[in-house]
Each structure stands twice: as structure tokens, then as C-alpha cells.
C-alpha positions as CSV (number, residue, x, y, z in Angstrom):
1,X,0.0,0.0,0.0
2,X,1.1,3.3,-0.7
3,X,-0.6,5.2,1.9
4,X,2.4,4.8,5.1
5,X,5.6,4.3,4.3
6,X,8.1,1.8,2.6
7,X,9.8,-0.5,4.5
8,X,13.1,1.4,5.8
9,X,15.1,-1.2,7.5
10,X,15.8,-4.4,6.8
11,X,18.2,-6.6,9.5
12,X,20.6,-8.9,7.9
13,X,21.8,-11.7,10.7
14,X,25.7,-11.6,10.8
15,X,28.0,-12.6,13.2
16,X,29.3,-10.7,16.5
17,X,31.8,-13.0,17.4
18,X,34.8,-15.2,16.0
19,X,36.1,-15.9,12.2
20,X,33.1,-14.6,10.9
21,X,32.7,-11.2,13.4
22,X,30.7,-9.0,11.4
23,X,29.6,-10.9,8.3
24,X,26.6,-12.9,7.2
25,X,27.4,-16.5,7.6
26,X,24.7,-17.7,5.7
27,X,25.8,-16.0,2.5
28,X,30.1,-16.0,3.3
29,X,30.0,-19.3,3.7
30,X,27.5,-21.2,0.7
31,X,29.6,-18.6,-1.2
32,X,33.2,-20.1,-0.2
33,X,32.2,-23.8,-0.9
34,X,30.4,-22.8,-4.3
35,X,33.4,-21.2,-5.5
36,X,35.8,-23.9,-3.8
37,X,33.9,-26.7,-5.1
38,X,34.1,-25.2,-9.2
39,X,37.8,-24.3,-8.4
40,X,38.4,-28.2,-7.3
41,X,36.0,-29.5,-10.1
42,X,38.3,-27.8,-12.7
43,X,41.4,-29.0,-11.4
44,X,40.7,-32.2,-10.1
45,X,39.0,-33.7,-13.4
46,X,40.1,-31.6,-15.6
47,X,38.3,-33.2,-19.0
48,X,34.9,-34.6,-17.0
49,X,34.8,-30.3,-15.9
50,X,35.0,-29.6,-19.5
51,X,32.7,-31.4,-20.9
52,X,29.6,-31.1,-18.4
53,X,30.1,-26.9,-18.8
54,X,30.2,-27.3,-22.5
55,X,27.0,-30.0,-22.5
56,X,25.5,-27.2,-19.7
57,X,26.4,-24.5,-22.3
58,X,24.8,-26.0,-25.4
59,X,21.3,-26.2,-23.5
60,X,21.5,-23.1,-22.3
61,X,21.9,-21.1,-25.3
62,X,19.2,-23.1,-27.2
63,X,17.2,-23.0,-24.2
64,X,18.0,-19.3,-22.9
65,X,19.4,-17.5,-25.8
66,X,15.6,-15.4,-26.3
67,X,15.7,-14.6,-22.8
68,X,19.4,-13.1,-22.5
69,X,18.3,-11.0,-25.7
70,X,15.0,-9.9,-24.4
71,X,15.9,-8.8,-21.0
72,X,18.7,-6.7,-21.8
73,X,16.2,-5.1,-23.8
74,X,14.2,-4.4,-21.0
75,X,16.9,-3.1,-19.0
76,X,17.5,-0.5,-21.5
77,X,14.8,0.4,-22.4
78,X,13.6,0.9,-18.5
79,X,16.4,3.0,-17.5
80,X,15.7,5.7,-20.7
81,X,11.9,5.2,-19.7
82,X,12.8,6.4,-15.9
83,X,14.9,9.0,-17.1
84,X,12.6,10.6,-19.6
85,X,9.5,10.4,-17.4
86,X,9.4,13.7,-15.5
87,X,7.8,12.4,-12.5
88,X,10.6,9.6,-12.2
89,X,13.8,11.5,-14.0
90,X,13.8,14.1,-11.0
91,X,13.6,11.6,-8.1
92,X,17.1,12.2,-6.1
93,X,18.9,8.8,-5.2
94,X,19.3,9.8,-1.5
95,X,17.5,12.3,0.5
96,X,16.5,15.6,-0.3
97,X,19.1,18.2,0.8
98,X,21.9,15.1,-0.6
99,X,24.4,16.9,-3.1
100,X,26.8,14.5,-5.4
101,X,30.2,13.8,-3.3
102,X,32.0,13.7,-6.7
103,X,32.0,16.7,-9.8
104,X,30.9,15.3,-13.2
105,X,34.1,14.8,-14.9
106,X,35.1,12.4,-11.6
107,X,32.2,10.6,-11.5
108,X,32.2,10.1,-15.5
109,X,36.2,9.1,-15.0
110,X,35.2,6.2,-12.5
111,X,32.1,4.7,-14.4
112,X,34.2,4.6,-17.8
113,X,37.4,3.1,-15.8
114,X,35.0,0.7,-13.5
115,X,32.9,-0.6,-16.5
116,X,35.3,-0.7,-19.4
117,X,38.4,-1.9,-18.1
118,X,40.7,-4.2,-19.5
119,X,38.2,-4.5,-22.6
120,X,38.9,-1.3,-23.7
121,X,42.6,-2.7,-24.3
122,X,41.4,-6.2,-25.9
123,X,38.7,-5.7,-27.6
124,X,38.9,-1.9,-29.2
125,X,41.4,-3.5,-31.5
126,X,39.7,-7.1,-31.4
127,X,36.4,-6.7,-31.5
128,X,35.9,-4.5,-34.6
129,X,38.6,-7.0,-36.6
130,X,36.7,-9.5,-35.9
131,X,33.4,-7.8,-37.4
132,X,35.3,-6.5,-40.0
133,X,35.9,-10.2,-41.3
134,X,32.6,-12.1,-40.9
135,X,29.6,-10.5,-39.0
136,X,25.4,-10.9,-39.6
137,X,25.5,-8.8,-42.7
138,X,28.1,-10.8,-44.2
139,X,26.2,-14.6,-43.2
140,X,22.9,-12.7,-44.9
141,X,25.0,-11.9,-48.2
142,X,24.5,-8.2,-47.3
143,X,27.8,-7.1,-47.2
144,X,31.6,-8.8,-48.1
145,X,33.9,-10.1,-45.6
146,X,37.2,-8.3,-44.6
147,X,36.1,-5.4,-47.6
148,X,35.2,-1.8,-47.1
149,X,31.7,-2.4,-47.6
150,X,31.7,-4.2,-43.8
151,X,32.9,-0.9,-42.2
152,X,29.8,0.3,-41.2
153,X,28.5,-3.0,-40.1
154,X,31.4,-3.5,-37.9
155,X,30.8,-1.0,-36.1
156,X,27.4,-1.5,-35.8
157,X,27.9,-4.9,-34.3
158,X,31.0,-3.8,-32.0
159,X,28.6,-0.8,-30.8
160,X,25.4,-3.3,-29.9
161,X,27.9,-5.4,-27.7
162,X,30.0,-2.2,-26.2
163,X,27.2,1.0,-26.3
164,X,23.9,1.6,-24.8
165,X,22.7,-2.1,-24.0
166,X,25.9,-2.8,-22.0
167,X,25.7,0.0,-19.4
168,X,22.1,0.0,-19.2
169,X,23.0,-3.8,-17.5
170,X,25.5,-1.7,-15.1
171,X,23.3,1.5,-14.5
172,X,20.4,-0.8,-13.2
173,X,21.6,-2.7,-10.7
174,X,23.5,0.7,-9.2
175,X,20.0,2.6,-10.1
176,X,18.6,0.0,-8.0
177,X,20.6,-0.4,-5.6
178,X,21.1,3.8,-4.9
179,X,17.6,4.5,-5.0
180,X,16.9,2.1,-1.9
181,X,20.0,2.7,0.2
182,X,20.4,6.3,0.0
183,X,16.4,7.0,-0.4
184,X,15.1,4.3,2.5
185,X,18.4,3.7,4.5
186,X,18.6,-0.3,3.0
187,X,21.8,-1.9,3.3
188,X,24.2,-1.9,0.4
189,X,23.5,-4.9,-1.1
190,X,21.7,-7.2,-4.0
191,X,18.9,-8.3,-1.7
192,X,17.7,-4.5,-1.0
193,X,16.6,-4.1,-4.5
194,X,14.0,-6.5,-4.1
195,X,12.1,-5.9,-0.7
196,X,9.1,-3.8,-2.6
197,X,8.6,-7.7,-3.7
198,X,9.8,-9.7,-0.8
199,X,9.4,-7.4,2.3
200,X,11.7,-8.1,5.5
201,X,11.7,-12.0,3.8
202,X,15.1,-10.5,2.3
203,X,16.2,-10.6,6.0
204,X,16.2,-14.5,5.8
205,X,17.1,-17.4,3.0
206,X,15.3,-15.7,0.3
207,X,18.0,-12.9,0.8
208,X,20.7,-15.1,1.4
209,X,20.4,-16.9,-1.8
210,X,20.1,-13.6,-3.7
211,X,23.3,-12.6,-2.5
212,X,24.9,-15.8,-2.9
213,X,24.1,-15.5,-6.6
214,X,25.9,-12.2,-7.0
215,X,28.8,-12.9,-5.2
216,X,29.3,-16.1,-7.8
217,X,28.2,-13.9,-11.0
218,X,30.7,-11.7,-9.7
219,X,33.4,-14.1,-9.6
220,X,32.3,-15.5,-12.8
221,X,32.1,-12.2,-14.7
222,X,35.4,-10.8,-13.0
223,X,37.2,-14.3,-13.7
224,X,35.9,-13.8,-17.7
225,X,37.5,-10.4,-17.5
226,X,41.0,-11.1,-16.1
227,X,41.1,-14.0,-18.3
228,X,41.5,-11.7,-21.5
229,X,43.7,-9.7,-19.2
230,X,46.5,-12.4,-18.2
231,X,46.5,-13.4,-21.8
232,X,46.8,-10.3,-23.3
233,X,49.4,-9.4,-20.1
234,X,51.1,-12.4,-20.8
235,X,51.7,-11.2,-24.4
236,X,53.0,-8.1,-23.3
237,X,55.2,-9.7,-21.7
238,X,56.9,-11.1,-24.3
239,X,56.7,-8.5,-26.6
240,X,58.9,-6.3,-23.9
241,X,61.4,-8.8,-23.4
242,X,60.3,-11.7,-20.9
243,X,61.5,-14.3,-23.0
244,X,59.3,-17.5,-25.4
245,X,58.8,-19.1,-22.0
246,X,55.6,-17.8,-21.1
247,X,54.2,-17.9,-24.9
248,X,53.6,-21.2,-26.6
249,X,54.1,-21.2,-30.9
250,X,50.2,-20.2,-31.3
251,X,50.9,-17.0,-28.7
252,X,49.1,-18.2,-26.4
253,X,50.2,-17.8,-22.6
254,X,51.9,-21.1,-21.1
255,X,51.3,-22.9,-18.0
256,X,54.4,-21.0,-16.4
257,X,52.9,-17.8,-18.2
258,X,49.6,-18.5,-16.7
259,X,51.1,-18.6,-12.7
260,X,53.7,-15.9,-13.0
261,X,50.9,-13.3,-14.5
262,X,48.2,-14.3,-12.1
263,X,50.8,-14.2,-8.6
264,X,51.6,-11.2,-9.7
265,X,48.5,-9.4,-10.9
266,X,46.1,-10.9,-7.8
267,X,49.2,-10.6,-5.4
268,X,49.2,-6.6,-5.9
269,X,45.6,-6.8,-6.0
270,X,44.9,-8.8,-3.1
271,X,47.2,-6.3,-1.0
272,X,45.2,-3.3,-2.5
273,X,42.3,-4.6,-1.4
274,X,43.7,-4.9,2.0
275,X,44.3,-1.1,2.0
276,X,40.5,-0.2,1.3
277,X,40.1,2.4,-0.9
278,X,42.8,4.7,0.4
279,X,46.1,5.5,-1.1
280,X,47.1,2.3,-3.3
281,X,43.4,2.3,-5.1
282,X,43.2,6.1,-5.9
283,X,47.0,6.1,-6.8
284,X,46.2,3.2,-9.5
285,X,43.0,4.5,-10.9
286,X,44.9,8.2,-11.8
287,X,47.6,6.1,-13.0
288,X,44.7,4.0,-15.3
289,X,43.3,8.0,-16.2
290,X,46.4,9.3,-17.3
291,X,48.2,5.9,-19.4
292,X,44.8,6.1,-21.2
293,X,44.3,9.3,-22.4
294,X,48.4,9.2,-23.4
295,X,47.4,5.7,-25.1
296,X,44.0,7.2,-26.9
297,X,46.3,11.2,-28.3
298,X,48.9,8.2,-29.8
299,X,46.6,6.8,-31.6
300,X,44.5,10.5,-32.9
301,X,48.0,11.9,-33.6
302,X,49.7,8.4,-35.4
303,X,46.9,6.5,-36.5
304,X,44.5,6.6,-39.1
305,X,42.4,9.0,-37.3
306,X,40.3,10.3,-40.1
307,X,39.1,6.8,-41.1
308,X,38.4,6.4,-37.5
309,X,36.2,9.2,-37.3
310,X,34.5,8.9,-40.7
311,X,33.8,5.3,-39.1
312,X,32.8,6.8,-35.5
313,X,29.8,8.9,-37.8
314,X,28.9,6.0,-40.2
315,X,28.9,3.6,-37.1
316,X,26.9,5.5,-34.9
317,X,24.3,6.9,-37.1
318,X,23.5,3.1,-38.3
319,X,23.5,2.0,-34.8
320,X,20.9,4.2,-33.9
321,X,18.6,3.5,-36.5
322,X,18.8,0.3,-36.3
323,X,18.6,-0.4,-32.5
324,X,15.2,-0.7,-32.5
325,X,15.2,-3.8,-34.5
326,X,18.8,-5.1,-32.9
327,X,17.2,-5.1,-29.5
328,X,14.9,-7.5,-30.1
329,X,16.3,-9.6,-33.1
330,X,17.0,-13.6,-32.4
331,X,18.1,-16.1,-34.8
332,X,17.1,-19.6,-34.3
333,X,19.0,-22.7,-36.0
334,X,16.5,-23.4,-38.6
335,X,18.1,-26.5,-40.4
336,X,19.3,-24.1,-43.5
337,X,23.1,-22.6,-43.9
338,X,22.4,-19.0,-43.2
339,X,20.1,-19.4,-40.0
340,X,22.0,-21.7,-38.4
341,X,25.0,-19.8,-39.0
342,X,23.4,-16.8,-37.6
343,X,21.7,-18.7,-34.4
344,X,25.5,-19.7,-34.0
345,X,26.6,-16.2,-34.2
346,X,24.3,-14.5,-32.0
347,X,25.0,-17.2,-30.1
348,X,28.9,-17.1,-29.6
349,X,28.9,-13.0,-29.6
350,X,25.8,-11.2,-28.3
351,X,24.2,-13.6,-26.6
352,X,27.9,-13.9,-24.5
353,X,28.4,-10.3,-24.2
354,X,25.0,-9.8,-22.6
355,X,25.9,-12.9,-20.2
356,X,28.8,-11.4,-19.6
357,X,27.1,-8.0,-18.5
358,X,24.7,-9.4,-16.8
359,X,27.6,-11.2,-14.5
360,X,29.6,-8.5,-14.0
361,X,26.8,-6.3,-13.4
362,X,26.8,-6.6,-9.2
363,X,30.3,-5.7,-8.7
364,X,30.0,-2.5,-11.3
365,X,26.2,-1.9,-10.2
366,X,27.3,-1.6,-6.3
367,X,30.6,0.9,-7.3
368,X,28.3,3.4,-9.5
369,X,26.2,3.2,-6.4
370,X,28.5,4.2,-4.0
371,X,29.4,7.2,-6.4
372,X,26.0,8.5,-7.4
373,X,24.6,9.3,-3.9
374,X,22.6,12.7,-4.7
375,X,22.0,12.6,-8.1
376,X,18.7,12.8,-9.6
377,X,17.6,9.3,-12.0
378,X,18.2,11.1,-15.0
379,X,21.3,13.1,-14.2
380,X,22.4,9.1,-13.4
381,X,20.9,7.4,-16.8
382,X,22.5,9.9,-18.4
383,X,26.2,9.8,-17.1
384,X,26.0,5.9,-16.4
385,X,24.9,4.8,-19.7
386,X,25.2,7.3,-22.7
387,X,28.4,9.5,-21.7
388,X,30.6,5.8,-21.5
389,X,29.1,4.7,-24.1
390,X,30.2,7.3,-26.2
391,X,33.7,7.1,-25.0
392,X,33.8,3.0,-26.0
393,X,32.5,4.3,-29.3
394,X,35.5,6.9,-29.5
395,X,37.8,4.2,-28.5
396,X,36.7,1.1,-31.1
397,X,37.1,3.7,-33.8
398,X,39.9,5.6,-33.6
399,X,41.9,2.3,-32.2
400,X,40.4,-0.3,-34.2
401,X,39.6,2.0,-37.0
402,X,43.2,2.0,-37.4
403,X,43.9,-1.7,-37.4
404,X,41.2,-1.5,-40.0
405,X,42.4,0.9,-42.2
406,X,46.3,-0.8,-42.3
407,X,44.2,-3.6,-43.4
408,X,42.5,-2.7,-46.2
409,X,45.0,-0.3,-47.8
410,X,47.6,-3.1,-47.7
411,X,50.4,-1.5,-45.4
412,X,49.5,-4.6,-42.7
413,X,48.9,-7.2,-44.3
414,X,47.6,-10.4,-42.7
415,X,49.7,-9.2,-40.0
416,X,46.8,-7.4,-37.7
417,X,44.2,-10.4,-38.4
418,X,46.3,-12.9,-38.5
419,X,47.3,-12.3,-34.5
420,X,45.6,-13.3,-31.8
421,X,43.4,-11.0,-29.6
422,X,45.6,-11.1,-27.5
423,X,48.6,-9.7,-29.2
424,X,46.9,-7.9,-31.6
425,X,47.2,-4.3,-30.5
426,X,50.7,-5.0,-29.9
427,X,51.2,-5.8,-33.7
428,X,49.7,-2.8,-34.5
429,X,52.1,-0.8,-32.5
430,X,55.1,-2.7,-34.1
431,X,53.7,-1.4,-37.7
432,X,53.3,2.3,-36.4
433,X,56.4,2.4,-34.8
434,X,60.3,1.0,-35.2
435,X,62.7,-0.5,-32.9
436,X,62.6,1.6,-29.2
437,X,59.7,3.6,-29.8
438,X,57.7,0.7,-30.7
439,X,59.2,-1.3,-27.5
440,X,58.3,1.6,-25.0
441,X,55.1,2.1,-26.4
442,X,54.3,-1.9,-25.4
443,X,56.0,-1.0,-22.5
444,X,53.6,1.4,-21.4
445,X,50.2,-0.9,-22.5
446,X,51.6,-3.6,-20.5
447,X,51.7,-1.1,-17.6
448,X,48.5,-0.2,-18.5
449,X,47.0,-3.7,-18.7
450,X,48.6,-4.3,-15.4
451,X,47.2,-1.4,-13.3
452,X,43.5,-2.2,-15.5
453,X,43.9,-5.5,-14.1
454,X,44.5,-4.8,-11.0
455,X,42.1,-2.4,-10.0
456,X,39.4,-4.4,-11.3
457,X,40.7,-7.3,-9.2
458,X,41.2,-5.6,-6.3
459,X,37.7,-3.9,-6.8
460,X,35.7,-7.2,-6.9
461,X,37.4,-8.6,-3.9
462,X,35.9,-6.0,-2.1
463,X,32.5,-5.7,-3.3
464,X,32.2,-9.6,-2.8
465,X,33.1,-8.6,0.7
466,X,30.9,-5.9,1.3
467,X,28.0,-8.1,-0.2
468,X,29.2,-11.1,2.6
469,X,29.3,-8.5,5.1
470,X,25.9,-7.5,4.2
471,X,26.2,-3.9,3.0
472,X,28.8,-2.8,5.2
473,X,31.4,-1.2,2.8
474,X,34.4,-0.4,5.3
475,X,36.8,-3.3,4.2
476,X,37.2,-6.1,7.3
477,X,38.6,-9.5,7.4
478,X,42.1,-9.2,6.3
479,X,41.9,-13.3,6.3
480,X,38.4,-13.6,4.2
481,X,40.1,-10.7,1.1
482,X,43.1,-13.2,1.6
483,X,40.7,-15.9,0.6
484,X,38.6,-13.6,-2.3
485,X,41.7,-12.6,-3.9
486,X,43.5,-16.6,-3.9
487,X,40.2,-18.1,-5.0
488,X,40.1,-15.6,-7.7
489,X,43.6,-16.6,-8.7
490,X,42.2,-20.0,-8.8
491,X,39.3,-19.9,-10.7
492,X,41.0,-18.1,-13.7
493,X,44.1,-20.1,-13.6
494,X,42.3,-23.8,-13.0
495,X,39.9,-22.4,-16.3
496,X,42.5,-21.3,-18.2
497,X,44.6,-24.2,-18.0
498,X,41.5,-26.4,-18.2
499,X,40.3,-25.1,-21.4
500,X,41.5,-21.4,-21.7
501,X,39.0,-18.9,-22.4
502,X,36.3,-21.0,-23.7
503,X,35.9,-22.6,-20.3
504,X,36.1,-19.8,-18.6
505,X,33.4,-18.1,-20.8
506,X,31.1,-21.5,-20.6
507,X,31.5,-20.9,-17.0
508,X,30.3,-17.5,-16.6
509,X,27.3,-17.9,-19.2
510,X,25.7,-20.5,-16.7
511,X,26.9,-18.4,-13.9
512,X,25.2,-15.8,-15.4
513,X,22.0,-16.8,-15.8
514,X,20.8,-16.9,-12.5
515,X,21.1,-13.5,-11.9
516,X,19.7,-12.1,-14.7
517,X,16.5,-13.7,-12.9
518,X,17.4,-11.6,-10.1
519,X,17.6,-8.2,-12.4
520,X,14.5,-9.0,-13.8
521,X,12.5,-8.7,-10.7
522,X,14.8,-6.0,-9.8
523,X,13.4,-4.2,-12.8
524,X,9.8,-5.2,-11.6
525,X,10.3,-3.8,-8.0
526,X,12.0,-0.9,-8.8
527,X,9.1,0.6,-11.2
528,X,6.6,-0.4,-8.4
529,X,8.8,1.4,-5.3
530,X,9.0,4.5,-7.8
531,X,5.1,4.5,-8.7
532,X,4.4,4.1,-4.9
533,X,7.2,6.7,-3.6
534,X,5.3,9.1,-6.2
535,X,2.2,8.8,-4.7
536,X,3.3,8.8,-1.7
537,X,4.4,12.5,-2.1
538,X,1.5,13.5,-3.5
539,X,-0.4,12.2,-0.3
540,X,2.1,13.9,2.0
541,X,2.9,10.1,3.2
542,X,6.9,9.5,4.4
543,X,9.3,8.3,1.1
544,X,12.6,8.8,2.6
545,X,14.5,8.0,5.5
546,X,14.6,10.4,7.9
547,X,18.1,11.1,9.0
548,X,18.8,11.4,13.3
């Protein structure tokens, strides 16, 4: 009912003694074993681990593909609906008198670095080479592989998996989780976004298995993420000097390769997280600020920056006007060539990407939260979803663009899509460049990569804690980050060597997919806690917490 007010306080049992002082044992613990039990699984039996996630993959995405389409839809097209509304768009995500703790072009500076991350590195380059050569156009006859007919269309395609669609996954777990702890005083957590549904049931097993499901998305999505990272790290590596032992003939990292990145990228971030968000964290995402722009004005001033931009315009005017009909578009194998190459497609790319959100939605969703206190909902659409989007955009074309261009006029060769992902932006940089310049320039992405990798590391370790300890975002339990950041270095490195990044990505699909069930009735009790909060007001009935 909307005539008294919401529910403002919701008691989540944790411990007041012992190992677990402070944190919810009913969600720390199922969370351990879960985690635990994959990493031994992987390990142990190796092939048997392989083989169930694949068999588990297949029947998801003929069972589940629809639904991973559809309700990213929905989450976009919700958060532009609640910004564009005038009685919801004004709504402040905290109390009345709250102003935003951060100015605009700091708050826009962590959203870009906390969602984009070490994608921006892999995938700028990646991503639109990869569209370039064979993409939906192309499997319809529309348009000709790895000629300059597929620009457009590969930037179309890289935009779908990279713009709008992606952030709107982001913006509306942090949406929901801002609008009920800063407007009705709710702990910081996943479970808080559904008590317009569930009531002060999110204070028992209801709750607890809510949480449990984000804190494994988040390890699965986070895992999916670093994997790219070690082996693009890994790569670096070699290309600065670290000898052929960490690379095997195909480029891709070895076992040795494998341990020596991961020790060293979750060491640092494991001890980061220790620290909280004080000095180390702060220091590493200026450092991320500054390596990127430098990396970004190298590529305007050397690359092929008027293609890239021509591209950027083409791209973006296509993507628009087609996003409509991209939203809601799902192949199914049909038994014919073309529609079962395209169910296979959509399959492998969008229907991956939007897993892949989806999982690593919790950990960004509770960051842009913690950074968005006093903003109004559109103010918060706005800078959470369009404004980075925009920036990837900017990124995929004037990086990838370039790798494009060398392509088709014939100064790279087969040299740029003949690489792995993983090694392809440093190929790049070795056609730009000669000798030293070439070598520091590598240099300085591998530092890059690093810091990327470990900020996002050390990020997720403590929002997995914070989520264990039930909201409570000061960082406690030097012994349970210990554990976060080790199991972390497990779970990508027992994947990896199990199956590299296919397993990994199987993984985090099925991972996935729980939570997406939890976004969708985050969706559905979000628009009715904003319907009742509006007429609430109207009645002169209590919406907000009342500070003491």
C-alpha cells in the first residue's frame, strides 16, 4: 500500500563474534564452498569439468538465448523510460538536501574506468577486426567479408555489444541499488533491490540466496574479464622482453605464463584490497586516467584518425537507427546454412556479451552506487549509460579503425588479423612504430594492462566482501580478502589451464543466468517502489529516511 511508508530497515543476521565477526554467515560461507567446489572440479578432473560446462552451455543457449536478448532489452529500455519520465527522471537517489560527493568529470572518470576496463585494451582493436571479417551482414550476403563495404557493419555490431545495451545492464543494478539505500536507508546490497517484492523476507534465506548468486556472477564475470587480461598481459610480456617461455608457438600464454601473471596481478591486487580504498586504489586508478588518455592522443596523432572518425559517424548513425530492430532480433537454427549460422553467431557474440554484463553487473552496479549518492535518476541514466558509451565508441574507432584501415590499404597485411586477440594491438604498434619507440610504447600498454587489471581485481574482492558483510562497505577481514583474492587466482588459472578462455566463458554464461532472474525482478520492483514513492508524495505520506 502506498498510503504509510516503505519499509526502511531491513536486519541482515551476521555474526558478533569469531572468524566470521561481522559478516553474514549464511551467504560468506555457501559462497566459499560454491566457489571452492568449481575451483576443485576444474582442477581435479580436468576433461569430466570440460565437458559437463560445455554439455551445460549448449542447452543453455538453445534453451535461454531469447531470454538473454529480451531482457537486456528491457533493461535499457527501463532505464531511458525512468529518465525521460518527468515524475521519475527528477527523483534524487538519496535524500532531499543530498548533493553528489564527486563533480561530473570524476564521477564520468570512474564509471568509464569501473565498467570498461581491460576491454577497452582487448577488444577496441579485437572486436571491430573481428566484425570487420565475418559478421550478420556478411552470413545474410549483405555485405563482403574483410572489404570496405563491412565498415559500417562492424561498427554497428561492436557498438550493440559495447554502447547503450551494455551500461544500461550496469546502471540498473547501481540505479537500484542507490535508489533504496540512500532514499530508504537499506543496506548496500543485491537483496535490498527486491524488498518492494519480498518485504523483511530478504532478511532471511530468500536474501541469502540472492546474494549468494551475486557474489558467484561476480566471480564468474570478474574471472571472464581477467582471463582476456593475463593473456593479453602475458603477451605483453613477451613483446617487452620476458623471453618465449611464457608464450607457446600459437601466442598463447603457457602454464608457467599462466602462474607468473596471475601471482603477480592478484598478489598486488589482493594487498590493494587490504588497504581499502585509500592510497594504493586512488593512486592506481589516476595512474589507469592518465596511461589512457596518453594511449588514446597516440593513436589520434599516429593512427588513421580520419578513417576512425569517418567510421565513428557511419557507425553511430546506423546503430541508432537500427537499435530498435537489434534489440529485439533472435536467430534460431533453422536447419538451413544462413540461419543456423546466424543462431551460431548471435550465439557465440551477443548472446555472450549480454551474459557477460549481466555477471559483472553486481560488482560495477554496487561501485556506481557508492558514487552516485545525490543525483537525480536522470542526471544518473544519463552519465551511467550514454556518456561511456560514447567514449567506448571513440575508442573502437579511432583504435580499431586504425587496425582497419592498415588492413584494407595493404600497409599490414595479414599481419593485424592474422594475430591473436591477445597480441593484436601490440602488432599494431610494431607497424606504427620501429625498434625503441615501438618497444616503449608496449612497455607502457603492458603497464596499463597491469594497473586495468588490478584495479578491477582488487575492486571485486571488495565488493564480494561488502555483499558477505551484508552492506557494510568499510573493508574487514584481512583473512576472508586473503581468501577472495586466492580463489580468484584460482578460478581463472584452473579455467585457463583447463580449457583457456572458452571454459572460462562456458562458465560465466551458466553463472550468469541466475542473476539475470534476479535483475528482472529488480526491474519489476523498482518501477513499483518509484510509482508508490510518487504517490506517496503527492499524499504527504513519508518516502525517505529520515536522518537522526
Amino acid at each position: 500500500m502506498a498510503d504509510k511508508p516503505p519499509l526502511m530497515n531491513l536486519e541482515i543476521p551476521t555474526a558478533d563474534t569469531g572468524f566470521y565477526s561481522g559478516f553474514a554467515k549464511s551467504v560468506a560461507i555457501p559462497s566459499k564452498i560454491l566457489v571452492a567446489a568449481l575451483i576443485v572440479w576444474a582442477i581435479s578432473v580436468p576433461e569430466n569439468a570440460a565437458a559437463v560446462l560445455n554439455a551445460m552451455n549448449g542447452a543453455m543457449l538453445k534453451s535461454f538465448a531469447s531470454w538473454y536478448i529480451y531482457v537486456v532489452a528491457l533493461f535499457l529500455i527501463l532505464c531511458i523510460a525512468l529518465a525521460l519520465i518527468p515524475m521519475t527522471g527528477r527523483l534524487k537517489l538519496g535524500l532531499p538536501d543530498d548533493r553528489p560527493e564527486f563533480s561530473r568529470f570524476s564521477w564520468f572518470s570512474m564509471m568509464f574506468g569501473a565498467g570498461i576496463g581491460i576491454g577497452m585494451l582487448t577488444f577496441a582493436t579485437a572486436e571491430p577486426m573481428y566484425h570487420f571479417a565475418n559478421n550478420p551482414n556478411v552470413i545474410m550476403g549483405e555485405t563482403t567479408g574483410s572489404a570496405a563495404d563491412n565498415v559500417t557493419a562492424a561498427y554497428v555490431w561492436s557498438f550493440l555489444h559495447w554502447g547503450l545495451s551494455a551500461w544500461a545492464c550496469y546502471a540498473l543494478v547501481g540505479l537500484s541499488l542507490a535508489y533504496f539505500s540512500y532514499r530508504r536507508n537499506l543496506p548496500l546490497t543485491v537483496r535490498s533491490g527486491l524488498t518492494p517484492l519480498f518485504g523483511k523476507r530478504m532478511s532471511g534465506t530468500v536474501g541469502h540466496v540472492v546474494d549468494i548468486v551475486a557474489v558467484v556472477a561476480t566471480i564468474l564475470g570478474v574471472a571472464q574479464t581477467l582471463g582476456f587480461g593475463v593473456e593479453q598481459f602475458v603477451a605483453g610480456l613477451n613483446r617487452v622482453g620476458f623471453g618465449d617461455w611464457i608464450v607457446m608457438a600459437d601466442g598463447k600464454p603457457t602454464a608457467a605464463g599462466i602462474v607468473v601473471a596471475l601471482i603477480v596481478i592478484l598478489g598486488a591486487s589482493t594487498l590493494s584490497a587490504l588497504s581499502g580504498v585509500g592510497k594504493g586504489i586512488k593512486w592506481l586508478s589516476n595512474l589507469n586516467m592518465g596511461l589512457s588518455f596518453f594511449l588514446l592522443a597516440f593513436f589520434i596523432l599516429f593512427g588513421s584518425t580520419f578513417f576512425g572518425l569517418g567510421a565513428l559517424f557511419s557507425g553511430l548513425i546506423a546503430y541508432l537507427t537500427e537499435l530498435p530492430s537489434l534489440l529485439f532480433t533472435v536467430w534460431h537454427a533453422d536447419g538451413t546454412e544462413t540461419g543456423d549460422a546466424l543462431a551460431s553467431w548471435q550465439g557465440g557474440w551477443s548472446v555472450f556479451y549480454w551474459a557477460w554484463w549481466i555477471a559483472f553487473a553486481p560488482f560495477v552496479g554496487v561501485f556506481l552506487a557508492r558514487i552516485s549518492r545525490g543525483r537525480s535518476i536522470r542526471e544518473y541514466v544519463m552519465g551511467a549509460i550514454v556518456v561511456p558509451s560514447l567514449m567506448c565508441f571513440i575508442w573502437f574507432t579511432v583504435v580499431g579503425g586504425t587496425a582497419i584501415d592498415m588492413t584494407l590499404n595493404g600497409s599490414a597485411g595479414d599481419a593485424i588479423s592474422g594475430a591473436g586477440q591477445e597480441s593484436q594491438l601490440f602488432v599494431m604498434l610494431d607497424l606504427i612504430l620501429s625498434g625503441g619507440l615501438a618497444w616503449i610504447m608496449a612497455a607502457i600498454v603492458v603497464v596499463l594492462l597491469l594497473t586495468y587489471l588490478v584495479t578491477t581485481a582488487d575492486s571485486a574482492i571488495l565488493i564480494v566482501n561488502t555483499i558477505n558483510a551484508a552492506g557494510e562497505e568499510s573493508p574487514k577481514g584481512r583473512v576472508h580478502i586473503i581468501f577472495w583474492g586466492v580463489a580468484l587466482s584460482l578460478v581463472v588459472g584452473g579455467l585457463l589451464l583447463v580449457g583457456g578462455l572458452n571454459a572460462i566463458k562456458t562458465a560465466m554464461v551458466i553463472g550468469a543466468l541466475p542473476f539475470s532472474f534476479v535483475m528482472f525482478l529488480m526491474c519489476v520492483a523498482l518501477v513499483k517502489a518509484v510509482i508508490k514513492d510518487g504517490i506517496r508524495e503527492r499524499n504527504g505520506v513519508q518516502s525517505v529516511h529520515l536522518e537522526t
